[in-house]
C-alpha positions as CSV (number, residue, x, y, z in Angstrom):
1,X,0.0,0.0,0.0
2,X,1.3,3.5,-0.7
3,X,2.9,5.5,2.2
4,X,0.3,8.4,1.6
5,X,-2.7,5.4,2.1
6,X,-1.0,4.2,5.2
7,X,-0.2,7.5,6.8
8,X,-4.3,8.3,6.2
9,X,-5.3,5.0,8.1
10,X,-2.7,6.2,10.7
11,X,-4.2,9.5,11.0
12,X,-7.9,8.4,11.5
13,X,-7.4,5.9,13.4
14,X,-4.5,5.8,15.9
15,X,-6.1,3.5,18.3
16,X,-5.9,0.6,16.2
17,X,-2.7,1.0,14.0
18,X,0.2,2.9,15.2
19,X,3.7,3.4,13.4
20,X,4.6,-0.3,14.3
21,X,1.4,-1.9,12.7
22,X,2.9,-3.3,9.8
23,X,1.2,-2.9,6.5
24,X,2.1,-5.1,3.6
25,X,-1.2,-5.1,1.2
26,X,-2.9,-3.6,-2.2
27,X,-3.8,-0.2,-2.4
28,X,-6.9,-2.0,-3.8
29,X,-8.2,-3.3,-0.1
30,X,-7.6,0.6,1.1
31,X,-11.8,0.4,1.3
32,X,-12.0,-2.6,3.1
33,X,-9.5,-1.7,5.4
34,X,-11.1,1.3,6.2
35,X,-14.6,-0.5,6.4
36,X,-12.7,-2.7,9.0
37,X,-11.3,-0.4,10.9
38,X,-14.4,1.5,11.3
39,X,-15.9,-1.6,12.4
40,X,-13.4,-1.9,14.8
41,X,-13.8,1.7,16.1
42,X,-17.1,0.4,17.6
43,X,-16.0,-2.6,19.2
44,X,-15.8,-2.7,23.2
45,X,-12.0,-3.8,23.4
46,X,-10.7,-1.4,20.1
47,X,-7.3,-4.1,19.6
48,X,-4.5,-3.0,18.5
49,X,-3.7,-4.3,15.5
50,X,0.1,-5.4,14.6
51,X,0.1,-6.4,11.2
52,X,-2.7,-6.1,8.4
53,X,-0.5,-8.4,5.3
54,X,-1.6,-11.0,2.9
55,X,-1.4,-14.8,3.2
56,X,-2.9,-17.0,0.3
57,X,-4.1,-14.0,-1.6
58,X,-6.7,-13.1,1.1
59,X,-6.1,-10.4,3.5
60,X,-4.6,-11.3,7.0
61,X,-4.8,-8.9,10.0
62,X,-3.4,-10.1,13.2
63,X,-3.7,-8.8,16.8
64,X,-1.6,-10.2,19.5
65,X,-3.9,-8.2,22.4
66,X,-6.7,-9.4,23.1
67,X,-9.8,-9.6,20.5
68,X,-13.2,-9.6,21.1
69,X,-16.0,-11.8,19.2
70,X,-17.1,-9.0,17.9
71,X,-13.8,-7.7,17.0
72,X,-12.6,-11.4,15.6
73,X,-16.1,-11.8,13.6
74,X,-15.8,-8.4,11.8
75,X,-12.1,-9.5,11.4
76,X,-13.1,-12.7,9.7
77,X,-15.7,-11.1,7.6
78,X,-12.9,-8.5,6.2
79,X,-10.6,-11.6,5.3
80,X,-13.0,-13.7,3.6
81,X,-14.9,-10.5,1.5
82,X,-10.8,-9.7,0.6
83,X,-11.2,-13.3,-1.8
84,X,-13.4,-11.8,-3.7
85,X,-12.1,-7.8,-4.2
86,X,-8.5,-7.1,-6.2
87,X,-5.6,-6.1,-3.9
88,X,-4.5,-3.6,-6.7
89,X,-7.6,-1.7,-8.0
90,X,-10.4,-2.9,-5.7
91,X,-12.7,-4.0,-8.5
92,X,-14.4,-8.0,-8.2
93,X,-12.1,-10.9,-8.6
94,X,-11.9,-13.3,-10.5
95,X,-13.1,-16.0,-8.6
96,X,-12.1,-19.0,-10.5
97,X,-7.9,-18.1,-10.0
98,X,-6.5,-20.7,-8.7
99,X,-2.5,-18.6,-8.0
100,X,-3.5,-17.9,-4.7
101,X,-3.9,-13.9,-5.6
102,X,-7.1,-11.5,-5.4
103,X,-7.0,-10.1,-8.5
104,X,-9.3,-8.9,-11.7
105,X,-9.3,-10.0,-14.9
106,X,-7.4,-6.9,-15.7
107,X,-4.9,-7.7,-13.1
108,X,-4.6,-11.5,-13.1
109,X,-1.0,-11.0,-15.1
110,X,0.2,-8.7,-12.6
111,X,2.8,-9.7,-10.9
112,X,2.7,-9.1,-6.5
């Protein structure tokens, strides 16, 4: 994600990510990350989150304090919804990829 994409998350939501939340993902998923962490904003516990990253083409945010189910659900829903939106523009995937990537057909040739 660019800098100036990560340093906006930073901004509007310094509870959750902080300059040691490590951010390694598509400036495509910049919409679902912010749907996230405004999800997040509303939770009872508000985790911290240490690294928001991609792992089998779908997103992967991890927390090591302590989640809440409602913080883990909304969590889970982010990761799953990231299958089907592509890391670099944000438009539907392709669901029938098999390269382990979220990507468009306009993007499928991309490479990470």
């Amino acid at each position: 994600m660019r800098d100036e994409l990560q340093e906006e998350l930073k901004k509007h939501f310094p509870k959750l990510i902080d300059e040691k939340t490590q951010i390694a993902i598509g400036d495509g998923w910049f919409d679902l990350i912010t749907c996230l962490l405004q999800t997040l904003m509303i939770t009872p516990d508000k985790p911290r989150l240490d690294d928001i990253s991609t792992k089998f083409g779908r997103l992967r945010v991890t927390s090591f304090s302590g989640v809440s189910d409602a913080a883990h659900g909304a969590i889970a829903m982010s990761e799953m919804m990231s299958r089907y939106i592509c890391s670099v523009c944000g438009n539907k995937t392709d669901i029938n990829h098999t390269d382990h990537r979220s990507r468009c057909l306009a993007h499928s040739d991309q490479a990470r």
